[in-house]
MARFILO-445765 format. One record per residue (C-alpha): residue in three letters; x, y, z. Coordinates in Angstrom, 1 decimal, padded with zeros to 4 digits, always signed. Each point is the difference from the previous one (the first is absolute). Layout:
# residues N
ala | X | Y | Z
...
# end
This chain:
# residues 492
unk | -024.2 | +014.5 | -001.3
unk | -002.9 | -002.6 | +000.8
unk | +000.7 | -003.4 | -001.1
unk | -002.6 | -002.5 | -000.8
unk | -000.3 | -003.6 | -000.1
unk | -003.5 | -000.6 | -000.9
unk | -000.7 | -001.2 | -003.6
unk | -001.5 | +003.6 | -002.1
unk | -002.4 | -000.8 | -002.5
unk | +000.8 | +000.2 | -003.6
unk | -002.4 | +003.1 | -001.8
unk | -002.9 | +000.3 | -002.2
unk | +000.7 | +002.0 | -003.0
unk | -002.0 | +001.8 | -002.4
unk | +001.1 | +001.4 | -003.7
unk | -000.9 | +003.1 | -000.7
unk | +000.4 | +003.3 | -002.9
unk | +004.2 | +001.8 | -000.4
unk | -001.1 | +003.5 | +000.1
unk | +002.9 | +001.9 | -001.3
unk | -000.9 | +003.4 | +001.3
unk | +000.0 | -002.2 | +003.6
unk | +003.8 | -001.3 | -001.1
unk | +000.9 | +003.6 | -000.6
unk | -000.9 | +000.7 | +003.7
unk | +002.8 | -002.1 | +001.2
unk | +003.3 | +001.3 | +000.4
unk | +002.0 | -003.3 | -001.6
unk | -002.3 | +001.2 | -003.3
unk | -000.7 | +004.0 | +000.3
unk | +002.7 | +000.6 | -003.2
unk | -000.9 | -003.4 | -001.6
unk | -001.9 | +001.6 | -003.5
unk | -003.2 | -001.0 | -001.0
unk | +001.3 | -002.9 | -002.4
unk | +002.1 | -001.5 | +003.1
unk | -002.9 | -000.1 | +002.2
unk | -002.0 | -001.4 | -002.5
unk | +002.2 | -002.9 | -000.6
unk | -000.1 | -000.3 | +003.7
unk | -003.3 | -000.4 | +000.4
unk | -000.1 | -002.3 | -003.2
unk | +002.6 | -002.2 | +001.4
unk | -000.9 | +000.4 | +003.6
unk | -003.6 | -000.3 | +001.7
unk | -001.8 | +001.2 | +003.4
unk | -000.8 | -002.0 | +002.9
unk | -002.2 | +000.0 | +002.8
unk | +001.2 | -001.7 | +002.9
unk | -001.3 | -001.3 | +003.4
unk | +001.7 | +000.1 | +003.0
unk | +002.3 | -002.9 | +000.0
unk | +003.5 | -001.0 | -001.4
unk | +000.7 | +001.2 | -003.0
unk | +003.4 | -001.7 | -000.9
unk | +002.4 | -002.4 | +002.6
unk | +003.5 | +000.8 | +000.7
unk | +002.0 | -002.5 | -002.1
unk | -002.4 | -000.4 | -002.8
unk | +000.7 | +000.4 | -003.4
unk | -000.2 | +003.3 | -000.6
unk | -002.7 | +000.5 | -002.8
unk | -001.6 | +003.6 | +000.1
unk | +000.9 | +003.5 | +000.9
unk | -002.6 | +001.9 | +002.0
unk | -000.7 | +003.5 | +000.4
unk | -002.6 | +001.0 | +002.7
unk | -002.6 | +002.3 | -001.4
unk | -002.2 | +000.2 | +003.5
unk | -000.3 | -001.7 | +003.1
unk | +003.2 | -001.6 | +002.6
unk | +002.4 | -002.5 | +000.1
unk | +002.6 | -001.9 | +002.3
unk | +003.1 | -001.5 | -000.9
unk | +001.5 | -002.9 | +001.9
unk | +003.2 | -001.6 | +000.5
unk | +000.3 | -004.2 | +001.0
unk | +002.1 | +000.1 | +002.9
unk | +000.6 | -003.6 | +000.9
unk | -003.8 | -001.2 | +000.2
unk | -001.1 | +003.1 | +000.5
unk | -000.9 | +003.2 | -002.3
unk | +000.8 | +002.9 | +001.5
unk | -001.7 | +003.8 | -000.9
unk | +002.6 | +001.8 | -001.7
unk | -002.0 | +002.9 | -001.7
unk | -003.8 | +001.4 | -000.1
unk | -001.2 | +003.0 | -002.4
unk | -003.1 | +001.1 | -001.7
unk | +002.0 | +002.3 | -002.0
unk | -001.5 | -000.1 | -004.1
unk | +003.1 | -001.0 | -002.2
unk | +001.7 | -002.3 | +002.1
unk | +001.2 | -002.8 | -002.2
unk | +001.2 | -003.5 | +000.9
unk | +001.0 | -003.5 | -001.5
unk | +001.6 | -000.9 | -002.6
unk | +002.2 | +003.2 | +000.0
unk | +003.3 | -001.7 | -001.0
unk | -001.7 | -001.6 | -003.3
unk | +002.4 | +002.4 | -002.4
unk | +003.5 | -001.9 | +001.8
unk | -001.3 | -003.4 | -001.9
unk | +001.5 | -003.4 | +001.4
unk | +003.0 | +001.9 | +001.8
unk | -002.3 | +000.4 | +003.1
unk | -002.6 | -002.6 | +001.3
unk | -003.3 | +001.3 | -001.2
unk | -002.2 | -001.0 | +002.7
unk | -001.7 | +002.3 | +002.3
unk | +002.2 | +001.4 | +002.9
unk | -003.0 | +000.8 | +002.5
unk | -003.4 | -001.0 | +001.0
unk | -002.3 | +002.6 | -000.9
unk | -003.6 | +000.1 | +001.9
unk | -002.9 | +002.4 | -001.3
unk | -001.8 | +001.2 | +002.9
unk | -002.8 | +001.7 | -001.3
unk | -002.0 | -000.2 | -003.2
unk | +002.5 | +001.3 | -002.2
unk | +001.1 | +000.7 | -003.7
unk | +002.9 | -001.1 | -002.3
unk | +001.8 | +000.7 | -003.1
unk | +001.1 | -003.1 | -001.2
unk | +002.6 | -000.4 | -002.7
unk | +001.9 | -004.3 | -000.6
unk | +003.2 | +000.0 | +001.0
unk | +001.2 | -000.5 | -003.9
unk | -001.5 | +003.4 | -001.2
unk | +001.2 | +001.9 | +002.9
unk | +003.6 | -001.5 | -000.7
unk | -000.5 | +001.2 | -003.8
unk | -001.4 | +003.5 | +000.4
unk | +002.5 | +000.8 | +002.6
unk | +003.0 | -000.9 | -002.4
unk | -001.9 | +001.4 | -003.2
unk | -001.2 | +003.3 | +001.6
unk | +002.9 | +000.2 | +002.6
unk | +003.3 | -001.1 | -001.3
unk | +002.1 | +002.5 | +001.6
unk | -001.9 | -000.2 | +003.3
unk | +000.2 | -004.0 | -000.1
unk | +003.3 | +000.0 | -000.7
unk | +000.8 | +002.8 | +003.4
unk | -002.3 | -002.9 | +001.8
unk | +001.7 | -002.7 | -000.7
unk | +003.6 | +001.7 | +000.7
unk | -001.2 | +001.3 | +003.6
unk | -001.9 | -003.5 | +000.6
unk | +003.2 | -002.0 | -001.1
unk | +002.8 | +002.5 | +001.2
unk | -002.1 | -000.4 | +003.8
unk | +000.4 | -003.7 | -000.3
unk | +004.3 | +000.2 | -000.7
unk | +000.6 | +002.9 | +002.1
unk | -002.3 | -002.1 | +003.0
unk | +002.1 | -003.2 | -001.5
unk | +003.6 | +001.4 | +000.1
unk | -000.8 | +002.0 | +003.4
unk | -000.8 | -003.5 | +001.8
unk | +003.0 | -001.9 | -001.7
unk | +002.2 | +003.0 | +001.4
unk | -001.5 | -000.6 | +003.3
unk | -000.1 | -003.6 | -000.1
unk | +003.9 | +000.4 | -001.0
unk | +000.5 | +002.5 | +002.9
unk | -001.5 | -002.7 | +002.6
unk | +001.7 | -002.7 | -002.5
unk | +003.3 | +001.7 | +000.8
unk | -000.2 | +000.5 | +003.9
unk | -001.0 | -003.6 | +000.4
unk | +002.6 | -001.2 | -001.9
unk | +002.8 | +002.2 | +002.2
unk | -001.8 | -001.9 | +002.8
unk | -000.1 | -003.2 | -001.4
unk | +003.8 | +000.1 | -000.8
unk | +000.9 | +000.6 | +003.3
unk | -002.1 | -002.7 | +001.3
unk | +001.3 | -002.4 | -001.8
unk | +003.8 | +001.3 | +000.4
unk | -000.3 | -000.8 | +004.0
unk | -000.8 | -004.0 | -000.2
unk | +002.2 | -000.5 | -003.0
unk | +003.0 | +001.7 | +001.7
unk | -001.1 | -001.8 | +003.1
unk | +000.3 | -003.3 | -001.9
unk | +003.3 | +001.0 | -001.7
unk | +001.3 | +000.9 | +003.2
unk | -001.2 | -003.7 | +001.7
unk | +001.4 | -002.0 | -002.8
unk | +003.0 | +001.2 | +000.2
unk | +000.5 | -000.5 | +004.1
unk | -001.7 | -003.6 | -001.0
unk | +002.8 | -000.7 | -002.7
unk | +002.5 | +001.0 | +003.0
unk | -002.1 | -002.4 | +002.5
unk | -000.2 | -002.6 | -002.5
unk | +003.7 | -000.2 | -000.5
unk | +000.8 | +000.1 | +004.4
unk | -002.2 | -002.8 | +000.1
unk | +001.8 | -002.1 | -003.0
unk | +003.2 | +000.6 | +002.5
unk | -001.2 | -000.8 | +003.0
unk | -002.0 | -003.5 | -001.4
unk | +003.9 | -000.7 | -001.3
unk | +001.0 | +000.9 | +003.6
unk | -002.4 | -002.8 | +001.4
unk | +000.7 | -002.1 | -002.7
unk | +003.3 | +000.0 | +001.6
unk | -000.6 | +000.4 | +003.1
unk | -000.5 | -001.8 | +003.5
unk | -003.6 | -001.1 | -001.0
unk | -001.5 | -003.3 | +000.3
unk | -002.9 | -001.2 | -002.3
unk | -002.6 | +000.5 | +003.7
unk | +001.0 | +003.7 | +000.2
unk | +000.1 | +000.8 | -003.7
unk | -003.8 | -001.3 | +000.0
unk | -001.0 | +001.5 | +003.4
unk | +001.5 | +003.8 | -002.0
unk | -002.4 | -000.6 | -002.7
unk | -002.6 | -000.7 | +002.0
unk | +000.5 | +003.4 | +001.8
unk | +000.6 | +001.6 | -003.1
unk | -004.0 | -001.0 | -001.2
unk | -000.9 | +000.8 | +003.5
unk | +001.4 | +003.6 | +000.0
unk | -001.5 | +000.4 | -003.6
unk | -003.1 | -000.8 | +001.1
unk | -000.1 | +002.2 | +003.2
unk | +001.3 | +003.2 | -002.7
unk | -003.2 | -001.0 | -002.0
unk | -002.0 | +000.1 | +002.9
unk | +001.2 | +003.5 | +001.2
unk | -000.2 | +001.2 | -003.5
unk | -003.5 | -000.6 | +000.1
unk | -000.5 | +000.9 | +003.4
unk | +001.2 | +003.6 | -000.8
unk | +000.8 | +000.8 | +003.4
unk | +001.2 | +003.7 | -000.1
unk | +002.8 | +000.8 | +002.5
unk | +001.3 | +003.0 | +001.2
unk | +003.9 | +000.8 | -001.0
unk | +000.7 | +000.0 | +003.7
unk | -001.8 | -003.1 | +000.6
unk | +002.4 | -002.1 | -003.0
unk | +002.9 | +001.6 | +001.3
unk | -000.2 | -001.5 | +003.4
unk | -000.8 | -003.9 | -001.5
unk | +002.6 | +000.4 | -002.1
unk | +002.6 | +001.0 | +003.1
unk | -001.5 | -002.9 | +001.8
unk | +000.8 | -002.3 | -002.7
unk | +003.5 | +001.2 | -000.4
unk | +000.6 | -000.1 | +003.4
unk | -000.8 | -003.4 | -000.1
unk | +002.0 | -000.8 | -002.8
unk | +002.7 | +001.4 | +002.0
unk | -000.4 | -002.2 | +002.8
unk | +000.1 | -003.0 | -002.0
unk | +003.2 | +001.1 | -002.0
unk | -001.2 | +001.4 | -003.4
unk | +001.7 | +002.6 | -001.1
unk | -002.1 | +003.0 | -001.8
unk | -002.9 | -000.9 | +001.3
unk | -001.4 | +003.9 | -000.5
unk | -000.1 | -000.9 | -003.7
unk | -001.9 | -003.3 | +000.0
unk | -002.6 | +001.1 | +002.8
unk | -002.5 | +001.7 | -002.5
unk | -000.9 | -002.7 | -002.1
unk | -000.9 | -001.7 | +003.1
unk | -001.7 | +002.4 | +001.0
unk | -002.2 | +000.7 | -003.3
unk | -000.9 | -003.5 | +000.5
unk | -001.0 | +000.3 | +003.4
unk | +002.2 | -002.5 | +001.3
unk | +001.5 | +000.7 | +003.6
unk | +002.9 | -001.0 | +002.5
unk | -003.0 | -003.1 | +000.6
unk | +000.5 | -001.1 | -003.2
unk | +003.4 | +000.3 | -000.1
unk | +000.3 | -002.0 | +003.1
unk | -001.9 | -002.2 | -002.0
unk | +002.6 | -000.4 | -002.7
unk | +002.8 | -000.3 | +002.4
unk | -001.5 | -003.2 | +001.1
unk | -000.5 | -001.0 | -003.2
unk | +003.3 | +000.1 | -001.2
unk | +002.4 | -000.1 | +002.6
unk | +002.9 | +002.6 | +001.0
unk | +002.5 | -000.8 | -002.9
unk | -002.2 | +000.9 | -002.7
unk | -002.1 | +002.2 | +001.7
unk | +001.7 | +003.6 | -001.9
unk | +000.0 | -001.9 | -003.2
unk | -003.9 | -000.8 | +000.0
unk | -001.0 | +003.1 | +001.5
unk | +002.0 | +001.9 | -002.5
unk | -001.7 | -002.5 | -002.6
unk | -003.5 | +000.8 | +001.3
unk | +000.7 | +003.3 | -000.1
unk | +000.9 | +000.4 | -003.9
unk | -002.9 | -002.2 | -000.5
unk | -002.5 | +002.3 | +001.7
unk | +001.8 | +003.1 | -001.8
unk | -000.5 | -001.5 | -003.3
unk | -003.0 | -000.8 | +000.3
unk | -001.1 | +004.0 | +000.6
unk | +001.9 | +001.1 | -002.2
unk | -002.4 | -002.3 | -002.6
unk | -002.7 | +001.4 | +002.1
unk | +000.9 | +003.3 | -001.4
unk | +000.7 | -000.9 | -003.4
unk | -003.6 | -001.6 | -000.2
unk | -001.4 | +002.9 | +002.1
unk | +001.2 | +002.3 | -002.3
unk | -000.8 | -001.6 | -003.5
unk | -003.8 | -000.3 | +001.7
unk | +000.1 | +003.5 | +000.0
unk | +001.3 | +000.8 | -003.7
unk | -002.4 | -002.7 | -001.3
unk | -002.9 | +001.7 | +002.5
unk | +000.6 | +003.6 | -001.5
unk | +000.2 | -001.3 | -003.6
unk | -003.2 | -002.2 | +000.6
unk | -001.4 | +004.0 | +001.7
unk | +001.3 | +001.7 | -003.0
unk | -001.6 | -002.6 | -003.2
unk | -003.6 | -000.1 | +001.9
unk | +000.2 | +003.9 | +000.7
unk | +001.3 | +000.1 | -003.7
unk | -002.5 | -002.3 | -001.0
unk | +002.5 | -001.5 | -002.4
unk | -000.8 | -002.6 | -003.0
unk | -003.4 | +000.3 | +001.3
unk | -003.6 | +000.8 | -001.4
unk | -000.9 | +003.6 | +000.4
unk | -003.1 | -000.2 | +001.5
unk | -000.3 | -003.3 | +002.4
unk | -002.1 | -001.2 | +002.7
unk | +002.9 | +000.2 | +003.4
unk | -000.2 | +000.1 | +003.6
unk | -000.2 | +003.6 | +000.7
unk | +002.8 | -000.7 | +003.2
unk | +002.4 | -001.1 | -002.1
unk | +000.4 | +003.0 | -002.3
unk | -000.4 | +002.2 | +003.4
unk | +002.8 | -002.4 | +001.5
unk | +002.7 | +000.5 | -002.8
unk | -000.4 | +003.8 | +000.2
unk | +001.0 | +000.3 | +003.4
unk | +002.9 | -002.6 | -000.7
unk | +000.6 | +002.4 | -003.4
unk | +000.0 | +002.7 | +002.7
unk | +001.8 | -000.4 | +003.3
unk | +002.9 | +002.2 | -000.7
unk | -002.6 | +002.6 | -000.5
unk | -001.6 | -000.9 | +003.1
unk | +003.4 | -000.5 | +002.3
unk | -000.1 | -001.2 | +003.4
unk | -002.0 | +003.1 | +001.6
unk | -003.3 | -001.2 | -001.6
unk | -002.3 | -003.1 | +001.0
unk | -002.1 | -001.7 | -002.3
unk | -002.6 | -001.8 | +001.1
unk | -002.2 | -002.5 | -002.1
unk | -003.9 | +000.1 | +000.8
unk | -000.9 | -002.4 | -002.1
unk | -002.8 | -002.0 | -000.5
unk | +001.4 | -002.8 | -001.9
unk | -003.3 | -001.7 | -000.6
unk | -000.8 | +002.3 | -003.0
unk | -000.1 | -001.6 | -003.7
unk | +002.0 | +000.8 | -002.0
unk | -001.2 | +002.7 | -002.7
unk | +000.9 | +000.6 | -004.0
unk | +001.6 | +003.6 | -000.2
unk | +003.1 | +001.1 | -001.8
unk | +002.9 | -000.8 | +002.6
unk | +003.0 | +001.8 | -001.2
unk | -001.8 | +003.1 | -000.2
unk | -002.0 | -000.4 | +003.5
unk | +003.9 | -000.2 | +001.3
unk | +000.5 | +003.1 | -001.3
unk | -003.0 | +001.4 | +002.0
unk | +001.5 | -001.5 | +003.5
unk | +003.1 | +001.4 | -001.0
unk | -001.1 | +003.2 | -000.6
unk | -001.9 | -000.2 | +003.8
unk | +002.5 | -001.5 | +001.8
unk | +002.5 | +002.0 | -001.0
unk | -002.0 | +003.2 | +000.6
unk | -001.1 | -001.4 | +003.3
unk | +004.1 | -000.6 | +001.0
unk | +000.6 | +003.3 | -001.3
unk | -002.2 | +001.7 | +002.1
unk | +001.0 | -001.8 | +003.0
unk | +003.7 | +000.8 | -000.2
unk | +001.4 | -003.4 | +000.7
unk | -002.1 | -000.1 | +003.2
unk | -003.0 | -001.4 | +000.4
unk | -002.7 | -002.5 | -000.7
unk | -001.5 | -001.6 | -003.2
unk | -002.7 | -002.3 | +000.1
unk | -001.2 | -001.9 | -003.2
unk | -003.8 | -001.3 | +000.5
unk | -002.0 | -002.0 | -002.3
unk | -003.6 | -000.8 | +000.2
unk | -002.7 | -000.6 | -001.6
unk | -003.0 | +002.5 | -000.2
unk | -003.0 | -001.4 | -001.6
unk | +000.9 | -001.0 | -003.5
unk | +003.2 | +002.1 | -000.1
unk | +003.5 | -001.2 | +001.2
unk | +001.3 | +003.2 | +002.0
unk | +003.9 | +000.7 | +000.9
unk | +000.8 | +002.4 | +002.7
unk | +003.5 | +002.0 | -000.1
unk | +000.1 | +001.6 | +003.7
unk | +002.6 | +002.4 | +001.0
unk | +000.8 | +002.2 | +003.4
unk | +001.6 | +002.7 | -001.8
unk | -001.4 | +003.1 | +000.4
unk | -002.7 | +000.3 | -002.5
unk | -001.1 | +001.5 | -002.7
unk | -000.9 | +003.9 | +000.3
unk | -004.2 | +000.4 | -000.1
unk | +000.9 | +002.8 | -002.5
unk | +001.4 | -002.1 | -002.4
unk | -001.5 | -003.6 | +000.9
unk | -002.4 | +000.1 | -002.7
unk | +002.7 | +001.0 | -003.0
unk | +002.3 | -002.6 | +000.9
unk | -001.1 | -002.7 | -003.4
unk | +000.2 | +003.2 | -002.4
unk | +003.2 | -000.6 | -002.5
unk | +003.1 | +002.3 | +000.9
unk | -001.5 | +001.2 | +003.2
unk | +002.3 | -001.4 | +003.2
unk | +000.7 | +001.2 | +003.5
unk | +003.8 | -001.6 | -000.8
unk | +003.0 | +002.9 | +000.6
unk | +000.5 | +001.4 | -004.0
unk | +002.3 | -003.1 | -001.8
unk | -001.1 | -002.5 | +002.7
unk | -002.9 | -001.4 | -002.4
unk | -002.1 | +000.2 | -003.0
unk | -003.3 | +000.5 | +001.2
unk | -001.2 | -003.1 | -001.8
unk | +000.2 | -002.9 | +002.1
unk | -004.0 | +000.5 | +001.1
unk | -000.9 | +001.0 | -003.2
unk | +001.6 | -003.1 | -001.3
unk | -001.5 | -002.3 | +002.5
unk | -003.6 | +001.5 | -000.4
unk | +000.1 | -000.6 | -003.7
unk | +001.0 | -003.7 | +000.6
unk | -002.4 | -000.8 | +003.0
unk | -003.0 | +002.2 | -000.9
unk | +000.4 | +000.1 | -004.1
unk | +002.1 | -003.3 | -000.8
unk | -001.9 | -002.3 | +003.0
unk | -003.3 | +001.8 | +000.6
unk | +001.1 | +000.5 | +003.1
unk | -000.1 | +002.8 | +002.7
unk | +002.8 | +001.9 | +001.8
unk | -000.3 | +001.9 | +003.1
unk | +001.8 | +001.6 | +003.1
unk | -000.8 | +001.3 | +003.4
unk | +002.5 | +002.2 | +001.9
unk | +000.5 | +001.0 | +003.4
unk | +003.3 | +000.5 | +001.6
unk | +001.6 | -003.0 | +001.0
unk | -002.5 | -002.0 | -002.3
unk | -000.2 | -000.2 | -003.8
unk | -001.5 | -002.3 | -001.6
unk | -000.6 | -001.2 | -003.5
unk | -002.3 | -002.4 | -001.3
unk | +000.0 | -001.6 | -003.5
unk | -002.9 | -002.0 | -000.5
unk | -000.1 | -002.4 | -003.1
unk | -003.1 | -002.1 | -000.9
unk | -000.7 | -003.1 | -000.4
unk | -002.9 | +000.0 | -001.6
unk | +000.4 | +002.2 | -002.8
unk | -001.7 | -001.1 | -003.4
unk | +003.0 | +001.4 | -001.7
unk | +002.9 | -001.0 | +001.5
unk | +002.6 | +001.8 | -000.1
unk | +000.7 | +003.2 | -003.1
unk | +002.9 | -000.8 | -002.2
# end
């Protein structure tokens, strides 16, 4: 397939005599009788044609040709491109407006550009009167037509919704779980909180109480914003350390608290710790505060510093859920337009969110991308389908181990995605069969066979797109390239 982006001129075409006993030739005609062929020719004409365009992919779709002599080729629009899909010489070939006897229940425009490439001859018959002889000379026929045309369309229809449900369904088990961990998490904190909450309205009642004057009750609260503020600053600090390493600050803190008479010091020593607060600080407090209120304010501090984790967690947590339902409505694409101009990295960024239980802790992603691009118009919900369908093939044929690396780029006037795997690749034997429907490498009831068939149709026949992969082991790689300069946009 050669594609082309230079302008082809239009042709030059001649009228010329119908010659039934030339029609008869033709193997569409050969047991048309003599009164068919001469309505034919009395409906339909000859032309001579030049080299040149003879019709435009996306036209109306006027005439229906039949090549008497000469060659042709036809042409598909490929994002700005037309790319060489057929060439033949072969007498009888016919082309355009094929679909006139379906009426308004398809578009009737042409579906290819067709180039004659020598001086060449045509049966020529309008759109209409094709349309009318097919349906008054063909009932039967017409009606077989239009049952295999229509029954390819539901059966292609009701085989993607089964696979959309299929995908529908494993995300959803995925999703569920996702969202089960932070809201059980949050369940979980509220209820310690509510426990917390109600020490703390016991021990103010202590101080309240208690041997405290009106200098140490403000000097507690002013320890009590300070430790706040240093739990902040660790939270965001995200220092990661090792079991062992808590384990020891928190037995030098209770030790301390042993020294200075407060009794279970074992259990107040973590929140101290989480806050990064030492024996210093500690020290710090005892000066503060003075001996005979030293257990109450540290014991103070330290429900204080545990409260406030514990709404750390809660608002850790509820982050997540709204997160994953923010993932799940722009992978959905939910109370939005079907087709869209989006930044592609969004849609590629709430399918790996849509996908982590898939992808489990064995598998890196990494995100190449050049966030620079424009955005482009495209049909979102669907493109998430067709990162579904290749990163979940891409995690499957890692086994939970592995990397995947999501590129984006831009390649001339096209906006290209990269899926990138190091699983083992993709057979030579088989490489080239991999976008045919039903055919997968997949162990028997481990898939369809129609994710790549379903993403070709939406990136090469819905987008005017193209859809590739190279394979070597330890490096597949897909690319979808979309364009963003196509003069149709993209194909309902």
């Amino acid at each position: 397939m050669q594609p082309t982006t230079a302008p082809i001129a239009a042709t030059i075409r001649t009228h010329l005599a119908c010659d039934i006993d030339e029609l008869r030739t033709l193997f569409l005609f050969e047991h048309l009788s003599d009164e068919q062929l001469l309505w034919l020719c009395g409906h339909g004409h000859v032309e001579f044609i030049e080299p040149g365009v003879l019709y435009r992919e996306g036209d109306p779709a006027t005439d229906f040709y039949v090549m008497l002599s000469g060659s042709v080729a036809l042409y598909r629009r490929v994002g700005a491109d037309d790319v060489e899909v057929a060439r033949t010489g072969q007498v009888g070939v016919y082309a355009g407006a094929w679909a006139a006897y379906l009426g308004d229940r398809v578009p009737q425009t042409y579906s290819q550009t067709l180039r004659v490439l020598e001086p060449s001859r045509y049966y020529v018959l309008a759109a209409a009167d094709f349309a009318a002889f097919m349906n008054d000379w063909f009932p039967m026929a017409v009606h077989l037509l239009e049952g295999l045309f229509f029954g390819q369309q539901s059966s292609q229809a009701a085989i993607g919704q089964r696979e959309r449900l299929l995908a529908l369904g494993s995300l959803s088990a995925g999703l569920t779980h996702e969202l089960n961990n932070p809201a059980a998490a949050a369940t979980r904190a509220t209820a310690t909180l509510r426990e917390r909450v109600a020490g703390m309205r016991h021990k103010l009642a202590m101080i309240a109480s208690g041997p405290y004057d009106r200098d140490q009750l403000a000097q507690i609260i002013h320890l009590q914003e300070k430790a706040v503020a240093a739990l902040k600053r660790a939270r965001a600090a995200d220092g990661k350390r090792t079991a062992l390493e808590v384990s020891d600050l928190e037995d030098e803190l209770a030790d301390w608290m042993t020294d200075h008479g407060i009794s279970g010091g074992w259990e107040l020593a973590s929140a101290f710790v989480a806050a990064d607060l030492g024996t210093a600080w500690l020290d710090m407090v005892a000066a503060y505060v003075g001996d005979e209120v030293l257990e109450g304010a540290v014991r103070w501090l330290s429900y204080t510093l545990e409260t406030e984790s514990l709404m750390n967690e809660v608002e850790d947590a509820t982050a997540r859920i709204s997160s994953l339902v923010g993932a799940a409505k722009q992978y959905s694409q939910i109370g939005r337009a079907p087709d869209q101009t989006v930044d592609v990295h969004e849609l590629l960024d709430s399918t790996i969110t849509m996908l982590e239980r898939q992808l489990g802790d064995g598998i890196t992603v990494v995100r190449a991308y050049d966030r620079s691009l424009p955005p482009i118009h495209v049909f979102a919900a669907e493109l998430n389908q067709v990162w579904t369908n290749l990163i979940d093939n891409a995690a499957q044929a890692m086994d939970g181990h592995g990397t995947l690396t999501l590129t984006t780029r831009r390649v001339d006037d096209w906006l290209e995605v990269e899926v990138a795997d190091t699983g083992p690749g993709i057979p030579d034997a088989v490489v080239g069969r991999i976008f045919e429907p039903f055919f997968t490498t997949k162990p028997v009831g481990s898939g369809t066979g129609l994710g790549l068939d379903i993403s070709w149709r939406i990136v090469v026949g819905k987008h005017h797109g193209d859809l590739s992969v190279t394979s070597e082991p330890g490096d597949t790689r897909f690319r979808v390239r979309l364009p963003y300069t196509s003069t149709e946009g993209p194909t309902p």
